[in-house]
mmCIF file of the protein (N, C-alpha, C, O) and its ligand, coordinates in Angstrom:
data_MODEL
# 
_entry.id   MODEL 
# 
loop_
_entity.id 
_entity.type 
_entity.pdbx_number_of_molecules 
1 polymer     1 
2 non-polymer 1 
# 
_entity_poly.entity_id                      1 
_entity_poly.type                           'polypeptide(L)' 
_entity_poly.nstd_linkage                   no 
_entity_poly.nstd_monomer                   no 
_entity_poly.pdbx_seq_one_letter_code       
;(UNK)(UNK)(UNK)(UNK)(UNK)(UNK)(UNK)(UNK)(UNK)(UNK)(UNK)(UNK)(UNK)(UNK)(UNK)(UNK)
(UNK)(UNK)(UNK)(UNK)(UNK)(UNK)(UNK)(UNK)(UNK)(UNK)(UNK)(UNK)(UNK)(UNK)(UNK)(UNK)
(UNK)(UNK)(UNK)(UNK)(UNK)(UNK)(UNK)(UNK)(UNK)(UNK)(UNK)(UNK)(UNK)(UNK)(UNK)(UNK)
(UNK)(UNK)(UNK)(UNK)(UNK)
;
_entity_poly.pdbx_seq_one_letter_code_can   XXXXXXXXXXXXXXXXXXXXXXXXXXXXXXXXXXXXXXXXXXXXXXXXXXXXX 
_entity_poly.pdbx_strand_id                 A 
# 
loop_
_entity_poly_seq.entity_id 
_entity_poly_seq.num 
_entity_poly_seq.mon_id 
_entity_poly_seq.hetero 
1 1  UNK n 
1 2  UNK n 
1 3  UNK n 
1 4  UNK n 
1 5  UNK n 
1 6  UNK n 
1 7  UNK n 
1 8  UNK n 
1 9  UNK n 
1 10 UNK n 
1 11 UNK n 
1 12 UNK n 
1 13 UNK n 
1 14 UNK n 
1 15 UNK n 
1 16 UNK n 
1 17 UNK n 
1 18 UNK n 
1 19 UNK n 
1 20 UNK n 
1 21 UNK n 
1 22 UNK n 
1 23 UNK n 
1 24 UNK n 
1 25 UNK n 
1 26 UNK n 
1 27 UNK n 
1 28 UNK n 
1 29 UNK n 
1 30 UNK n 
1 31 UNK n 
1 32 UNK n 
1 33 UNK n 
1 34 UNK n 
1 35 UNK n 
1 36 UNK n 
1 37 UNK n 
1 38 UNK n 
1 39 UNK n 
1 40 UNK n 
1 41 UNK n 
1 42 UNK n 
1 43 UNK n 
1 44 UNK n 
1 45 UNK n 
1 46 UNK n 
1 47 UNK n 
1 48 UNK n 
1 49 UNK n 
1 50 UNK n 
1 51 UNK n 
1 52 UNK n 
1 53 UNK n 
# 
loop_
_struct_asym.id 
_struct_asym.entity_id 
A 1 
B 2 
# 
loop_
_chem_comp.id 
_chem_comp.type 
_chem_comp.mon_nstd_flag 
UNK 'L-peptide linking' . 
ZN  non-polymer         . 
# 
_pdbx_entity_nonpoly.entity_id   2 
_pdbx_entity_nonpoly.name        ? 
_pdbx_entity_nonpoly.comp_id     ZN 
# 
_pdbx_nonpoly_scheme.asym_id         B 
_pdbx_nonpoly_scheme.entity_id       2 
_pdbx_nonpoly_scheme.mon_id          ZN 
_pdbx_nonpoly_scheme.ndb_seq_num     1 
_pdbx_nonpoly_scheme.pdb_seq_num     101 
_pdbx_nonpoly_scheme.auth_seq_num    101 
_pdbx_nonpoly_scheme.pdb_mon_id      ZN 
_pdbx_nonpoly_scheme.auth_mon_id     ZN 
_pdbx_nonpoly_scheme.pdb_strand_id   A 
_pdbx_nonpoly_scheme.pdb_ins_code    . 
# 
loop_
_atom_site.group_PDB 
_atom_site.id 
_atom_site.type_symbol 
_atom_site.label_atom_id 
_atom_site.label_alt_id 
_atom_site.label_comp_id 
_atom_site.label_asym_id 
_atom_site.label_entity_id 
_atom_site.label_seq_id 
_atom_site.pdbx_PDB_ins_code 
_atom_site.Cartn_x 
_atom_site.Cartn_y 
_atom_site.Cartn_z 
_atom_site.occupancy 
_atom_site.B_iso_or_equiv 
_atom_site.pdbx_formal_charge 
_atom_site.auth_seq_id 
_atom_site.auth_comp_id 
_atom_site.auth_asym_id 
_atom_site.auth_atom_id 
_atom_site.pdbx_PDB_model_num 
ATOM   1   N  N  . UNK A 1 1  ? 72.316 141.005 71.800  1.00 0.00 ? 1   UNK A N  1 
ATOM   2   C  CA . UNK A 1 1  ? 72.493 139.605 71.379  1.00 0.00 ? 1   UNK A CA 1 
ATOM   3   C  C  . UNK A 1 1  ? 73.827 139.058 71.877  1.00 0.00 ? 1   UNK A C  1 
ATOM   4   O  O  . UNK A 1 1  ? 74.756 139.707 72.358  1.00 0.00 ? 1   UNK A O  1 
ATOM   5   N  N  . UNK A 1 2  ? 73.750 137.772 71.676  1.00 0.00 ? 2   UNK A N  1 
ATOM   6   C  CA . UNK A 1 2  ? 75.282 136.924 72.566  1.00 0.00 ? 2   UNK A CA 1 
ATOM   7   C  C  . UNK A 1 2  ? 74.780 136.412 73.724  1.00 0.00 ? 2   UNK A C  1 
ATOM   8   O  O  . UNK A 1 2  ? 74.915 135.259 74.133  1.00 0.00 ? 2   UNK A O  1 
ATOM   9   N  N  . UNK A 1 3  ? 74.064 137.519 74.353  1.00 0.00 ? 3   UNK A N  1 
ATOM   10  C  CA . UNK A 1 3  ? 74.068 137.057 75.884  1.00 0.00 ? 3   UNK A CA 1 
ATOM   11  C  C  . UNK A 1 3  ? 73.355 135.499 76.032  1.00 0.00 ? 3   UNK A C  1 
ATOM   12  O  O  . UNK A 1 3  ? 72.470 135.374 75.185  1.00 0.00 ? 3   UNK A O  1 
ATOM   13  N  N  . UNK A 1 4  ? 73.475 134.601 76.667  1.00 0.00 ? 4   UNK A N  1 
ATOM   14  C  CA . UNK A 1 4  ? 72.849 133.484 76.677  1.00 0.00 ? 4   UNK A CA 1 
ATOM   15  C  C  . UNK A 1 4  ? 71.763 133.989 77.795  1.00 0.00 ? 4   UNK A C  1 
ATOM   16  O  O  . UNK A 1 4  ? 71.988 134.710 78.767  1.00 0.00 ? 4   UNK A O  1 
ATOM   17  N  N  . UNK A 1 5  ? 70.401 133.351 77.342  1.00 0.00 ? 5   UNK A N  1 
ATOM   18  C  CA . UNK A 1 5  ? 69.648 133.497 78.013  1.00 0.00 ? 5   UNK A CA 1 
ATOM   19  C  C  . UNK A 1 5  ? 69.204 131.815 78.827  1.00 0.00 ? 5   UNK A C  1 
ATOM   20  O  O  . UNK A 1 5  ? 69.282 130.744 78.224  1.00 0.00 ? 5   UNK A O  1 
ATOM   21  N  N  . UNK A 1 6  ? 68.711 131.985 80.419  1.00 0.00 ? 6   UNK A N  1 
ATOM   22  C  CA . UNK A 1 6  ? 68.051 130.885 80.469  1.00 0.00 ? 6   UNK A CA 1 
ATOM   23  C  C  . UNK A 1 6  ? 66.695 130.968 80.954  1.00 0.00 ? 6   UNK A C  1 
ATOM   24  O  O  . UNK A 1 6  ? 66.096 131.862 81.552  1.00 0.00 ? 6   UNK A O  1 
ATOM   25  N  N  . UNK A 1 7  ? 66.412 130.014 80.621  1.00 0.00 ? 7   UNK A N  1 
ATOM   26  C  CA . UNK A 1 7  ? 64.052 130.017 80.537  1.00 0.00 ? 7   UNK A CA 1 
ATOM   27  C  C  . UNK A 1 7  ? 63.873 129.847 81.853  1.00 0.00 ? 7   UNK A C  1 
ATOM   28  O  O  . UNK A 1 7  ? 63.229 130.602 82.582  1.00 0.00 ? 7   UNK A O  1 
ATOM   29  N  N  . UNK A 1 8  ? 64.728 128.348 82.338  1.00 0.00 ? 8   UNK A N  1 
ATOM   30  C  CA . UNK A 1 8  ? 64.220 128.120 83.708  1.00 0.00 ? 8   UNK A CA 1 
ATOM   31  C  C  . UNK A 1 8  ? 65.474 127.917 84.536  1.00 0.00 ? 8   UNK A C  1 
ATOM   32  O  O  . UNK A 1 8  ? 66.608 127.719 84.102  1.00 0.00 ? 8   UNK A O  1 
ATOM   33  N  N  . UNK A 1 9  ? 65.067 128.003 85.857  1.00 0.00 ? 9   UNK A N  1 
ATOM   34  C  CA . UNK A 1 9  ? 66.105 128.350 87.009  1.00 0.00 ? 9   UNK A CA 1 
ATOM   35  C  C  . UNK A 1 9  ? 66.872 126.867 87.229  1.00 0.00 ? 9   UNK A C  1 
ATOM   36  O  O  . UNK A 1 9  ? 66.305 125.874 87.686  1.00 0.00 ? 9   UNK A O  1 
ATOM   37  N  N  . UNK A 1 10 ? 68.296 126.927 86.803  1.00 0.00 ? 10  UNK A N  1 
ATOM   38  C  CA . UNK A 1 10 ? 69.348 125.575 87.159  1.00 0.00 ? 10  UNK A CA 1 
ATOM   39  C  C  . UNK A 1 10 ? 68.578 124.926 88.131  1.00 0.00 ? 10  UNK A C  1 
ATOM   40  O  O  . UNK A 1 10 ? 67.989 123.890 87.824  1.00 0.00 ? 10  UNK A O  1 
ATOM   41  N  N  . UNK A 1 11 ? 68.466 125.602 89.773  1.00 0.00 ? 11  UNK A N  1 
ATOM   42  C  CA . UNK A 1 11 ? 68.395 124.858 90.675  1.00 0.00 ? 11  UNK A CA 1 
ATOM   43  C  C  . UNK A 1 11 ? 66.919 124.403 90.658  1.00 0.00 ? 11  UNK A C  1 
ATOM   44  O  O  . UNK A 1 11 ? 66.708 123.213 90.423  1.00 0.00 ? 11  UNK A O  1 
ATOM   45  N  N  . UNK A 1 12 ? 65.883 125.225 90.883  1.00 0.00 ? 12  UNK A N  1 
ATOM   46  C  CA . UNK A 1 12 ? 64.509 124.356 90.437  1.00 0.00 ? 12  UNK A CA 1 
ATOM   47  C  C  . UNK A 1 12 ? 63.805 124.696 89.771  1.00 0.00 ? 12  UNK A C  1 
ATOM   48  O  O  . UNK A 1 12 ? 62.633 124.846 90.113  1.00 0.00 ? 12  UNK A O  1 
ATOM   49  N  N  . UNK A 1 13 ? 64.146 124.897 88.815  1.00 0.00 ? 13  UNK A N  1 
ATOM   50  C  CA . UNK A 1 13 ? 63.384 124.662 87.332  1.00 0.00 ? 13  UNK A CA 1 
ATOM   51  C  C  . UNK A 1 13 ? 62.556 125.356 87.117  1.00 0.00 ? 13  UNK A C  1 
ATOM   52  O  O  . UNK A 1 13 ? 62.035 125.240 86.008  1.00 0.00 ? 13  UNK A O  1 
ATOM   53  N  N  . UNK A 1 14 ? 62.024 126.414 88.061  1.00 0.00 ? 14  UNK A N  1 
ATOM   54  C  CA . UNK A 1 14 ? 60.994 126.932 87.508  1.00 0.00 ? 14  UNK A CA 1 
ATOM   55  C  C  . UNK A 1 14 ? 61.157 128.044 86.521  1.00 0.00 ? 14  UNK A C  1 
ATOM   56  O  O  . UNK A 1 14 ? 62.309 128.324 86.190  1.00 0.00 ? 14  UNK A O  1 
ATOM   57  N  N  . UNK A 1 15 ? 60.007 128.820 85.928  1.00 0.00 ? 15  UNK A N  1 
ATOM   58  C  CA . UNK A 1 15 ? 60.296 129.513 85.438  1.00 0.00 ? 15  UNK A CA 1 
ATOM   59  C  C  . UNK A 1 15 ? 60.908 131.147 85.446  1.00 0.00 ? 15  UNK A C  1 
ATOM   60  O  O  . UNK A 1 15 ? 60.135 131.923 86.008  1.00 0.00 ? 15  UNK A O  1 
ATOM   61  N  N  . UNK A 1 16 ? 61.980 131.680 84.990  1.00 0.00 ? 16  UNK A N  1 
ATOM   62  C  CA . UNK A 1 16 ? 62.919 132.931 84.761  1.00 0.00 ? 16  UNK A CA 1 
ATOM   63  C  C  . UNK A 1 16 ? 61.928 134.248 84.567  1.00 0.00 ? 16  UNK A C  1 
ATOM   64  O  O  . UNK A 1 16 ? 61.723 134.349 83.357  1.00 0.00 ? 16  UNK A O  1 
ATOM   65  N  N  . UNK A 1 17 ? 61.437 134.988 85.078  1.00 0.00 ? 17  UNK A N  1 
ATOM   66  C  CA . UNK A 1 17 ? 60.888 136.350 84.607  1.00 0.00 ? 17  UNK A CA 1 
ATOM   67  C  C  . UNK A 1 17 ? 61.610 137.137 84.551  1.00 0.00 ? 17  UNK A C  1 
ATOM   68  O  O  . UNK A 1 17 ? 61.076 138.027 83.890  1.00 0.00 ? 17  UNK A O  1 
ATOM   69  N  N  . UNK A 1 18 ? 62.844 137.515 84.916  1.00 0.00 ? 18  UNK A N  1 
ATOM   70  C  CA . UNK A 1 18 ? 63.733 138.528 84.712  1.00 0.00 ? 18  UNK A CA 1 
ATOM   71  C  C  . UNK A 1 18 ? 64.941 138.221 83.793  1.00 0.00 ? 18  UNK A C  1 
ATOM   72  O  O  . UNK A 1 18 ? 65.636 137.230 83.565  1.00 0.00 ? 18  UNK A O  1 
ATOM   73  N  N  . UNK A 1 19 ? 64.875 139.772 83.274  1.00 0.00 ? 19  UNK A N  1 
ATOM   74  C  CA . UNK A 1 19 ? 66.197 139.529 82.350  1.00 0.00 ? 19  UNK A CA 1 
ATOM   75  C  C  . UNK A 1 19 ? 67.227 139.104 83.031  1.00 0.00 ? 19  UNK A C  1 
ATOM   76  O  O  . UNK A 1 19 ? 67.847 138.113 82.647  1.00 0.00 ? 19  UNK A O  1 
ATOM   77  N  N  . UNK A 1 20 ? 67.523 139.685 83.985  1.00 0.00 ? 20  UNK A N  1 
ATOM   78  C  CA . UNK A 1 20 ? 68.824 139.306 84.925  1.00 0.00 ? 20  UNK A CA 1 
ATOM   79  C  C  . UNK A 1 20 ? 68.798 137.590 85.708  1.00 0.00 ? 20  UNK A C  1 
ATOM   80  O  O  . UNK A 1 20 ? 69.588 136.688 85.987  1.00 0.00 ? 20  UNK A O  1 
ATOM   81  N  N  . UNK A 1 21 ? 67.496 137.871 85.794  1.00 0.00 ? 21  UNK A N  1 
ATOM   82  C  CA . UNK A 1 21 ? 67.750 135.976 86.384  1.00 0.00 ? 21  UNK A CA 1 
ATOM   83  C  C  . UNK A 1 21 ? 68.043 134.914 85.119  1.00 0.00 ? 21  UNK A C  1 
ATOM   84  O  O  . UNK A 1 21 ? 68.748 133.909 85.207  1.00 0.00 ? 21  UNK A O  1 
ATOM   85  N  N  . UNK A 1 22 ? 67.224 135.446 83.736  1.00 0.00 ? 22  UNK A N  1 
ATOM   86  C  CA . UNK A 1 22 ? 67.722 134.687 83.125  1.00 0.00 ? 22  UNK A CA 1 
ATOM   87  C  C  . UNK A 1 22 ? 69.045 134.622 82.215  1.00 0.00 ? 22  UNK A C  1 
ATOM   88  O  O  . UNK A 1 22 ? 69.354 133.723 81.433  1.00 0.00 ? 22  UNK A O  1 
ATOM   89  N  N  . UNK A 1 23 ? 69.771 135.841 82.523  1.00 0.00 ? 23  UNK A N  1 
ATOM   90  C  CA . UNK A 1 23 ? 71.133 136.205 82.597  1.00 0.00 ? 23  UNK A CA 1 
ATOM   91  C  C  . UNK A 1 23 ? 72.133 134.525 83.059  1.00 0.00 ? 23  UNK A C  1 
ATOM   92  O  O  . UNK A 1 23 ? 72.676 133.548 82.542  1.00 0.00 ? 23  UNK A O  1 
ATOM   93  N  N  . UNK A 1 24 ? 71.863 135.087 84.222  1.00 0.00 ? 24  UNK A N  1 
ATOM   94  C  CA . UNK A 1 24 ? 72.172 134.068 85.607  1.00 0.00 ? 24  UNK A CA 1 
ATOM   95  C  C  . UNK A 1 24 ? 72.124 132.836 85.962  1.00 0.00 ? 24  UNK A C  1 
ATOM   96  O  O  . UNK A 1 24 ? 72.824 131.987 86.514  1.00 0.00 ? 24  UNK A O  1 
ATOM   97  N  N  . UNK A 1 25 ? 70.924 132.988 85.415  1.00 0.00 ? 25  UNK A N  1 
ATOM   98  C  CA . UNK A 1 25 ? 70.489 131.065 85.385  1.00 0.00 ? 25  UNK A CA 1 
ATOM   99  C  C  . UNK A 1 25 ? 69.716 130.591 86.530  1.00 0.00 ? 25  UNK A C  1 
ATOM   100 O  O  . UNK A 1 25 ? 69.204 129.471 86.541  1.00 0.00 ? 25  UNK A O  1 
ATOM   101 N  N  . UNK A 1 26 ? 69.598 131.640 87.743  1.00 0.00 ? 26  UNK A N  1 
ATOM   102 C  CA . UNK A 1 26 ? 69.001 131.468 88.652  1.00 0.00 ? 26  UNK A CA 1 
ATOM   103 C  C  . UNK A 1 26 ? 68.141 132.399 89.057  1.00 0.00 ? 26  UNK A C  1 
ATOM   104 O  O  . UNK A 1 26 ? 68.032 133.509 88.535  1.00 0.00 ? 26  UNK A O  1 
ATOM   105 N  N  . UNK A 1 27 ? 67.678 132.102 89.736  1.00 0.00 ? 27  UNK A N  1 
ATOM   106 C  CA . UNK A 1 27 ? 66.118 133.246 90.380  1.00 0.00 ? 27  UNK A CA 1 
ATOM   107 C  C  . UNK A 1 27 ? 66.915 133.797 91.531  1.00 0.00 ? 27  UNK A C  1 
ATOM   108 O  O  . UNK A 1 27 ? 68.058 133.435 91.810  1.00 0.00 ? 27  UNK A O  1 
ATOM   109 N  N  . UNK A 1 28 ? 66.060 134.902 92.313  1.00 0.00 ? 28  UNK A N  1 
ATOM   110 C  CA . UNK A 1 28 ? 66.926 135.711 92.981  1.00 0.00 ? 28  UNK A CA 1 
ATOM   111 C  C  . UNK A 1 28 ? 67.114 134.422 94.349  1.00 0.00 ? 28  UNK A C  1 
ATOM   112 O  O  . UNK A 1 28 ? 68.231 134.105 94.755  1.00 0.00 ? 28  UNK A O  1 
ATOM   113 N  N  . UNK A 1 29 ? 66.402 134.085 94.657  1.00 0.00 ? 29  UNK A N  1 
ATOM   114 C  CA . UNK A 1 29 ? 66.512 133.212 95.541  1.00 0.00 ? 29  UNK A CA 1 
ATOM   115 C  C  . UNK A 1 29 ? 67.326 131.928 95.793  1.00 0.00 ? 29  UNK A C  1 
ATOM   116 O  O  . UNK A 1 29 ? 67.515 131.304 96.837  1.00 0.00 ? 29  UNK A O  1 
ATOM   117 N  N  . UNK A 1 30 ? 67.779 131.701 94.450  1.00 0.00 ? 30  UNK A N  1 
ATOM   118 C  CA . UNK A 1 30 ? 68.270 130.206 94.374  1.00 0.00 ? 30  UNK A CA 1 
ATOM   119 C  C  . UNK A 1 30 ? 69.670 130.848 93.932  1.00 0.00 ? 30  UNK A C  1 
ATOM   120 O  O  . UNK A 1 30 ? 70.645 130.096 93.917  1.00 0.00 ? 30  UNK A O  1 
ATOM   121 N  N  . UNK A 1 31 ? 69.839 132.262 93.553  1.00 0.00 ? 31  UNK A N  1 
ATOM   122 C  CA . UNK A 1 31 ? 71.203 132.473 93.462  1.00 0.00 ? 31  UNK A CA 1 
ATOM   123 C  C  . UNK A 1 31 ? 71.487 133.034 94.517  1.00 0.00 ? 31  UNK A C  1 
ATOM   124 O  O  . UNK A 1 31 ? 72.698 133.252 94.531  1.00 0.00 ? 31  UNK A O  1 
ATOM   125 N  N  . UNK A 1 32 ? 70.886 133.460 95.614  1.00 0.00 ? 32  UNK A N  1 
ATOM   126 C  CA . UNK A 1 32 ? 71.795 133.236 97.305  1.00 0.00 ? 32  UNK A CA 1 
ATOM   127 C  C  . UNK A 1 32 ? 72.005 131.859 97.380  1.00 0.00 ? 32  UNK A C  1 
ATOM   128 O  O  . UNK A 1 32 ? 73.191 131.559 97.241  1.00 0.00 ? 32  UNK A O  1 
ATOM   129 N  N  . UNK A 1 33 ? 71.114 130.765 97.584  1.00 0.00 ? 33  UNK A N  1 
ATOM   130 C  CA . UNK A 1 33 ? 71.328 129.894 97.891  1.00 0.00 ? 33  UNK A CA 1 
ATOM   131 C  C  . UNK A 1 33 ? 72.621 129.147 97.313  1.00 0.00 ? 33  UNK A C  1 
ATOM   132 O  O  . UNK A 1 33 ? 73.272 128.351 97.989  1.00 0.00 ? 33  UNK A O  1 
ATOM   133 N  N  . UNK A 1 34 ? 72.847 129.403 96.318  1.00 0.00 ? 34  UNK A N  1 
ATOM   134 C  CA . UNK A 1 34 ? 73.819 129.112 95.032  1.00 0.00 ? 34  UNK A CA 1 
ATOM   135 C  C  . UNK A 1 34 ? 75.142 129.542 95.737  1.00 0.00 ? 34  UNK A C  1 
ATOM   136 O  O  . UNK A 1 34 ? 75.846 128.668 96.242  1.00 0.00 ? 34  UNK A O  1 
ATOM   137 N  N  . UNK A 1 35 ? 75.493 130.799 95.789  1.00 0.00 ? 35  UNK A N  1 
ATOM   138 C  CA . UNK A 1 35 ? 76.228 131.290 95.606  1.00 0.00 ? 35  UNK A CA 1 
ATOM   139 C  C  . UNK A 1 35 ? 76.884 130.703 97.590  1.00 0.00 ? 35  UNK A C  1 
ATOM   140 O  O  . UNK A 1 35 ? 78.070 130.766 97.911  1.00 0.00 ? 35  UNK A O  1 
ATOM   141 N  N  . UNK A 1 36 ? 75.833 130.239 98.487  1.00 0.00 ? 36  UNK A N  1 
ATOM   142 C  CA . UNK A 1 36 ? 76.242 129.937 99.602  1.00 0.00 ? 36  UNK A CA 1 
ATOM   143 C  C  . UNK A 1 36 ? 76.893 128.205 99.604  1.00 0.00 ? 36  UNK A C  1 
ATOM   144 O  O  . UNK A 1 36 ? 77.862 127.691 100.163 1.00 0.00 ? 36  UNK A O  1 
ATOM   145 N  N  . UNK A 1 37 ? 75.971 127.746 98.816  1.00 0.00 ? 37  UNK A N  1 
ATOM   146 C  CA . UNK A 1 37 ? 76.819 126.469 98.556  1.00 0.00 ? 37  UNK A CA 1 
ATOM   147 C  C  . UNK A 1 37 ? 78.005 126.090 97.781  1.00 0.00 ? 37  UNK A C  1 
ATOM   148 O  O  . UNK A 1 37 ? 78.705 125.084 97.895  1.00 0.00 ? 37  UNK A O  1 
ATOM   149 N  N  . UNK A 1 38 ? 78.128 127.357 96.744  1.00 0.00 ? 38  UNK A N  1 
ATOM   150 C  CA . UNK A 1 38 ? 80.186 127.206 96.531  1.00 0.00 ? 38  UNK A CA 1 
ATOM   151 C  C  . UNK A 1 38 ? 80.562 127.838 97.532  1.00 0.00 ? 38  UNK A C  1 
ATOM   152 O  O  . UNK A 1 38 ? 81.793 127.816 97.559  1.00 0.00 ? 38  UNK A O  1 
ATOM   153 N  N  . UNK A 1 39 ? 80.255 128.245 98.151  1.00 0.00 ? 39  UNK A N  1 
ATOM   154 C  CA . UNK A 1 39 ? 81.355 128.828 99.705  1.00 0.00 ? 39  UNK A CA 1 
ATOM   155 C  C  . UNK A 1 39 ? 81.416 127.546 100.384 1.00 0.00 ? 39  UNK A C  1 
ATOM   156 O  O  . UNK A 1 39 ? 82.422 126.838 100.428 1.00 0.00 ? 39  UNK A O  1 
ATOM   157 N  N  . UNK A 1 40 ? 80.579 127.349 100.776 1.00 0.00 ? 40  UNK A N  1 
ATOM   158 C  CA . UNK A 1 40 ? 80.884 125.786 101.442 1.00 0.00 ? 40  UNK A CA 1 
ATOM   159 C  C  . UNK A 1 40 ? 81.282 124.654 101.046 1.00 0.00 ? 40  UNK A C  1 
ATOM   160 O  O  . UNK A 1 40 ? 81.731 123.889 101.900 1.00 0.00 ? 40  UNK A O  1 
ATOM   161 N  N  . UNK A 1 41 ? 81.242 124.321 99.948  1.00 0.00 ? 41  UNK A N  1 
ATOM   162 C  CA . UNK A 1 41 ? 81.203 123.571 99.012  1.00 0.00 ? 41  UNK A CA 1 
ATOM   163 C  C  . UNK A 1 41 ? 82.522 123.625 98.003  1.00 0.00 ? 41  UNK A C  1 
ATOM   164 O  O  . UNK A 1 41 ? 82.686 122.704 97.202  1.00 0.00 ? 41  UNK A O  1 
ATOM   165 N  N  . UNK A 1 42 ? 83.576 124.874 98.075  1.00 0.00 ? 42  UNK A N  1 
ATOM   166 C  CA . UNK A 1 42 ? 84.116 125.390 96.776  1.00 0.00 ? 42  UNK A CA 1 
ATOM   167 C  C  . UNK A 1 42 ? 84.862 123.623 96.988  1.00 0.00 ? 42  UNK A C  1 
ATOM   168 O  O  . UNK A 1 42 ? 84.795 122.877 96.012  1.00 0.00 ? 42  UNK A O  1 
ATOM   169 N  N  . UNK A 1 43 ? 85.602 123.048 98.446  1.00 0.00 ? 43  UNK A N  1 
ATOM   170 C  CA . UNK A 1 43 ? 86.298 121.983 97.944  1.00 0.00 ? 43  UNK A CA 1 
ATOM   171 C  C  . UNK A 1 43 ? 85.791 121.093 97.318  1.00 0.00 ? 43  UNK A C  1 
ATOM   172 O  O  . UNK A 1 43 ? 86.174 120.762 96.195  1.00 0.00 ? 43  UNK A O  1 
ATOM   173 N  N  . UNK A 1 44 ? 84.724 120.491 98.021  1.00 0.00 ? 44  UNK A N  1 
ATOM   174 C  CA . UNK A 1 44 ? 83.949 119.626 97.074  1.00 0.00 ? 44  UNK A CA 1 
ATOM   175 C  C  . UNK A 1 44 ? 83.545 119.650 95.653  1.00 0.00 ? 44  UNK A C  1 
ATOM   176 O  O  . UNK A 1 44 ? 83.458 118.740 94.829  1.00 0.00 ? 44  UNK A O  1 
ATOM   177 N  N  . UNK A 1 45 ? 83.251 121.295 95.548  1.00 0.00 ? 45  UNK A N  1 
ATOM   178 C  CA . UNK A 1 45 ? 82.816 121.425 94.245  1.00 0.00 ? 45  UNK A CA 1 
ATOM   179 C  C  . UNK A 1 45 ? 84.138 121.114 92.892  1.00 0.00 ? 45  UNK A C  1 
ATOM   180 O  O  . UNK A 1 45 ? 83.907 120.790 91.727  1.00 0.00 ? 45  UNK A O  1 
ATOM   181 N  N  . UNK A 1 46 ? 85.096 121.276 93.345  1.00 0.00 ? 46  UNK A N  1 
ATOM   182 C  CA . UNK A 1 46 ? 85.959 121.455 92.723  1.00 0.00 ? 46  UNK A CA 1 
ATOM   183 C  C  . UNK A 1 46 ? 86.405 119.570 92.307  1.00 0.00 ? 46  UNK A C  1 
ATOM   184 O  O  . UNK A 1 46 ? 86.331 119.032 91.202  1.00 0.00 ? 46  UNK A O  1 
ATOM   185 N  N  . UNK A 1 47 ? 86.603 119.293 92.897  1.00 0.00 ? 47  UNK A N  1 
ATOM   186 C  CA . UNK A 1 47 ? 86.596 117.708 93.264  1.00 0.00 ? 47  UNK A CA 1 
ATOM   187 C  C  . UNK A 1 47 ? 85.866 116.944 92.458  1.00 0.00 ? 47  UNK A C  1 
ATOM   188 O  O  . UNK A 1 47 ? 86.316 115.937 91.912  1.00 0.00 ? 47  UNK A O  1 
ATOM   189 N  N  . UNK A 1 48 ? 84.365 117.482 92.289  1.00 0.00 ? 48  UNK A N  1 
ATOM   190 C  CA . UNK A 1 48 ? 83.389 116.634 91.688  1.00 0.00 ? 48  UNK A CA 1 
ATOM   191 C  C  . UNK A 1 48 ? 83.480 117.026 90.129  1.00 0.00 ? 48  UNK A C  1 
ATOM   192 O  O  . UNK A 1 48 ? 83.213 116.340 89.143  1.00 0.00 ? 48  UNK A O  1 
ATOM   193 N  N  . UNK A 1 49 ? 83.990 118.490 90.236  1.00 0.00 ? 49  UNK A N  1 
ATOM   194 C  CA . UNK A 1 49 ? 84.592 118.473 88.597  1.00 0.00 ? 49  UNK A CA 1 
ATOM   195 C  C  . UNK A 1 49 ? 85.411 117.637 87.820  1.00 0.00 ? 49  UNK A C  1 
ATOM   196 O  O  . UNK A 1 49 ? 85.358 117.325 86.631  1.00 0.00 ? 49  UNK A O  1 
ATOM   197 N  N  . UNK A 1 50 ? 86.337 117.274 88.920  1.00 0.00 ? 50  UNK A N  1 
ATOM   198 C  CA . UNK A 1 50 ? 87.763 116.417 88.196  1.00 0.00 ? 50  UNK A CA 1 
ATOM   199 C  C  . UNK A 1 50 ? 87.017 115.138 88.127  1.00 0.00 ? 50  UNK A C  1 
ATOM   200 O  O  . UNK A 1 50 ? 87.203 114.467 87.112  1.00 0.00 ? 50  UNK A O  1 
ATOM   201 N  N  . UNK A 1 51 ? 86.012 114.575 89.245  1.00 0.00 ? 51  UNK A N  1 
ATOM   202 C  CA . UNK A 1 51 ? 85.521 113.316 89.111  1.00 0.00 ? 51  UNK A CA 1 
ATOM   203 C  C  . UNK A 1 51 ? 84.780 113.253 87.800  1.00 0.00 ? 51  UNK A C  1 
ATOM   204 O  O  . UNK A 1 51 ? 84.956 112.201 87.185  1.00 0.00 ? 51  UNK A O  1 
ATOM   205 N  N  . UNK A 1 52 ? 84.029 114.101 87.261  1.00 0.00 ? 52  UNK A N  1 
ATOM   206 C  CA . UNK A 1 52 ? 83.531 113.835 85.875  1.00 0.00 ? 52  UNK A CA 1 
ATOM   207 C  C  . UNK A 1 52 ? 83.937 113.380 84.811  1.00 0.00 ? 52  UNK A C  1 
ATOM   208 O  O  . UNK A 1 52 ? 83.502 112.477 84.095  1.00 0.00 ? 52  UNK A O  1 
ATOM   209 N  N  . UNK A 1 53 ? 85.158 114.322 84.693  1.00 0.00 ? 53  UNK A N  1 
ATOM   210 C  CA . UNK A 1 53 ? 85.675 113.817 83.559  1.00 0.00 ? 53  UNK A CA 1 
ATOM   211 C  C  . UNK A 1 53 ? 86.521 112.807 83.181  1.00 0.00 ? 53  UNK A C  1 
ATOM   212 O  O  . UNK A 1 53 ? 86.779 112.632 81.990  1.00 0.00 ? 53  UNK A O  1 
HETATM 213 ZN ZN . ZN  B 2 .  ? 65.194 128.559 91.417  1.00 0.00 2 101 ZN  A ZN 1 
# 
């Protein structure tokens, strides 16, 4: 218990069958993809944080 679980995948929504994806938040697929767009992205990403708030 604690661990947060998620049902469906951040990036498209579908649904989580693994404990570990729903660990993660993503499916195995969308967490490469994920994990390639903060590499490219870390400036932007970072940027669009401060723009939020
Ligand atoms: Zn996905």
């Amino acid at each position: 218990m604690g661990d947060k679980l998620y049902k469906k995948c951040l990036r498209c929504n579908r649904k989580l069958k693994t404990i570990k994806a729903q660990k993660r938040g993503y499916g195995d697929h969308c967490w490469k993809e994920h994990k390639k767009e903060v590499k490219q992205n870390s400036g932007l990403f970072n940027l669009s944080l401060i723009n939020k708030k």
